[in-house]
C-alpha atoms as an extended CHARMM CRD file, in Angstrom:
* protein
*
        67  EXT
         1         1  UNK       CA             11.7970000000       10.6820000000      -10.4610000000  PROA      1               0.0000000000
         2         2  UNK       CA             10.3400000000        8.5630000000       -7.4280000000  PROA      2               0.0000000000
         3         3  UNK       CA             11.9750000000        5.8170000000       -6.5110000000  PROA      3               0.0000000000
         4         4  UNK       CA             11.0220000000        2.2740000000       -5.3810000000  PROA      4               0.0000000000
         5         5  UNK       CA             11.7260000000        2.4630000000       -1.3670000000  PROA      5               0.0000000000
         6         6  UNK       CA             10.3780000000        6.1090000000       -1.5600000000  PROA      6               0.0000000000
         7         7  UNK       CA              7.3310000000        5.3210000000       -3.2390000000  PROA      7               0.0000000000
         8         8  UNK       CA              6.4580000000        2.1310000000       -1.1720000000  PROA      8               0.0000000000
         9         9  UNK       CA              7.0560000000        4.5580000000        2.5820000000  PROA      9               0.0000000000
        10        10  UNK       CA              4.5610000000        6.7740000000        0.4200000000  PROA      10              0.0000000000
        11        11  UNK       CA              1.5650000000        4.2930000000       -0.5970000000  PROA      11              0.0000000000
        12        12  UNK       CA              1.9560000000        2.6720000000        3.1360000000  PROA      12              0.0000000000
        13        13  UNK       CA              1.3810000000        5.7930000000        4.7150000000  PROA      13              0.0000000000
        14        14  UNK       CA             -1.5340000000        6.6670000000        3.0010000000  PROA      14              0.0000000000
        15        15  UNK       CA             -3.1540000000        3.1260000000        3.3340000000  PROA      15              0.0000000000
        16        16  UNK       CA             -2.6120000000        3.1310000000        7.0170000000  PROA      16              0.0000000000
        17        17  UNK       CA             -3.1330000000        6.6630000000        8.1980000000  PROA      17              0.0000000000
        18        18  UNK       CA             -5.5140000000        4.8810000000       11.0700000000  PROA      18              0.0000000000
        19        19  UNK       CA             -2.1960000000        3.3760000000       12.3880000000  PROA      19              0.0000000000
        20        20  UNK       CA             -4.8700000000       -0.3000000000       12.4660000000  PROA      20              0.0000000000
        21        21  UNK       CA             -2.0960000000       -1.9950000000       10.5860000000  PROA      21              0.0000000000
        22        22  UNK       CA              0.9910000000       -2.8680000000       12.1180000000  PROA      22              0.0000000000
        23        23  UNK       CA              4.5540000000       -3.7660000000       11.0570000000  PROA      23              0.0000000000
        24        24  UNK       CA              4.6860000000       -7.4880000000       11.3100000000  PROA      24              0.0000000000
        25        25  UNK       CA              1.1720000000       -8.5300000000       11.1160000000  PROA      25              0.0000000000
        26        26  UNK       CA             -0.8240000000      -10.5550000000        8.3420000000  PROA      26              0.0000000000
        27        27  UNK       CA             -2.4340000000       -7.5680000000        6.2060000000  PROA      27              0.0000000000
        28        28  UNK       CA              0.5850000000       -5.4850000000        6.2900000000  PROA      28              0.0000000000
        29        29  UNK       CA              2.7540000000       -8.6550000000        5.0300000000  PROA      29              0.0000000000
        30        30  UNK       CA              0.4550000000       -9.4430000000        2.5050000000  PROA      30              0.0000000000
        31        31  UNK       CA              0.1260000000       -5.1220000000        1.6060000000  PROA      31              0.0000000000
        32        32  UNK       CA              3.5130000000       -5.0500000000        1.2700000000  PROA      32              0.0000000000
        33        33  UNK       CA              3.7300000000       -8.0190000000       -1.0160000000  PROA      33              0.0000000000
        34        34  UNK       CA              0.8760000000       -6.7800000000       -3.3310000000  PROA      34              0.0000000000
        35        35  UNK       CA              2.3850000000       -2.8310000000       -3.3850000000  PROA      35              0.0000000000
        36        36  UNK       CA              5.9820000000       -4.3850000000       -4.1390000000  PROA      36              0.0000000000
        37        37  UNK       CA              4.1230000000       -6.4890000000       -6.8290000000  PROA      37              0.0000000000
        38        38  UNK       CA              2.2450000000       -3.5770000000       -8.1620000000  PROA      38              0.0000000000
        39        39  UNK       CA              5.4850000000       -0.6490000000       -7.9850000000  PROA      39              0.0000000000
        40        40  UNK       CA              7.8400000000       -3.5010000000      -10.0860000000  PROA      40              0.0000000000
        41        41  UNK       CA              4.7180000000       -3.7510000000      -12.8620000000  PROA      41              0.0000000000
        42        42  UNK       CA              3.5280000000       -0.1920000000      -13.1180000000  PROA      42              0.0000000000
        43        43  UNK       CA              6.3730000000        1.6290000000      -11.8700000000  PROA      43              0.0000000000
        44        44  UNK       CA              7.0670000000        3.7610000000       -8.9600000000  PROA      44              0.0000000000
        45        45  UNK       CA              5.0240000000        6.8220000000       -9.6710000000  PROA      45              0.0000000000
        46        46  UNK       CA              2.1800000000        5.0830000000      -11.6270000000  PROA      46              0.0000000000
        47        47  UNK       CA              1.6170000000        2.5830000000       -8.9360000000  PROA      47              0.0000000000
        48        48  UNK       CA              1.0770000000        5.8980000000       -6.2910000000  PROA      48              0.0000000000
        49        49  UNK       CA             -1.2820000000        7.7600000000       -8.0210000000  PROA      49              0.0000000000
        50        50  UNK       CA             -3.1950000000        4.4010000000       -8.3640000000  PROA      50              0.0000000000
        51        51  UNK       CA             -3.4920000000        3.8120000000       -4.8190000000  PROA      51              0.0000000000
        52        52  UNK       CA             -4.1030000000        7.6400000000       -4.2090000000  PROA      52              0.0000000000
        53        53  UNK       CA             -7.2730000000        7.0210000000       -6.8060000000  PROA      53              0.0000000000
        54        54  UNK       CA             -8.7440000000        3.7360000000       -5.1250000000  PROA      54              0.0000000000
        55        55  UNK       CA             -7.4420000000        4.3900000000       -1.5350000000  PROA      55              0.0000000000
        56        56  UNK       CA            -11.3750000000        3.6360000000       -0.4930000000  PROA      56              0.0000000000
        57        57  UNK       CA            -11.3590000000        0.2960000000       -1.8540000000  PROA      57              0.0000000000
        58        58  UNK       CA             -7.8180000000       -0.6550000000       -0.3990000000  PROA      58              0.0000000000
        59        59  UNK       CA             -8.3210000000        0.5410000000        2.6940000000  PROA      59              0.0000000000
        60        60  UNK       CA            -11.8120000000       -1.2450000000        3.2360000000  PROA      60              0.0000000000
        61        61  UNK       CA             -9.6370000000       -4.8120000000        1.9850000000  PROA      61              0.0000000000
        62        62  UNK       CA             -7.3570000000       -4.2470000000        4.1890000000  PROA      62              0.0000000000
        63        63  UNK       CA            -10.0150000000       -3.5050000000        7.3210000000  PROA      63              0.0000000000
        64        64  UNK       CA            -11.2070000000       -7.0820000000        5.6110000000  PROA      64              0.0000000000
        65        65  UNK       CA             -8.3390000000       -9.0230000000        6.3240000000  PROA      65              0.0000000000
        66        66  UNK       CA             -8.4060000000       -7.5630000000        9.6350000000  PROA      66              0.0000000000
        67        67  UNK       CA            -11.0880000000       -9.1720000000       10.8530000000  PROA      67              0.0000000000
């Protein structure tokens, strides 16, 4: 069984395999924020395979917000 931390180093590594967001800055504060949000509501494991299925659209928010 996953657990929180380990699940959260898992879903930011695959929504920022570019390396564009960084530690600190306003999309990865407001990532982080959303992923804690969704882990606590669907559960560590749940809430991976979820961003593993809509990676695309995340990742192309995220670019977004970069801007």
């Amino acid at each position: 069984m996953m657990d929180k931390s380990n699940a959260m180093i898992k879903i930011m590594t695959i929504l920022n395999e570019d390396g564009r967001m960084m530690p600190g800055g306003r999309a990865h504060a407001i990532v982080t924020e959303y992923m804690n949000f969704k882990i606590d509501r669907m559960g560590p494991e749940e809430a991976l395979q979820d961003v593993m299925h809509s990676k695309e659209h995340l990742v192309a928010q995220i670019q977004q917000m970069e801007m």
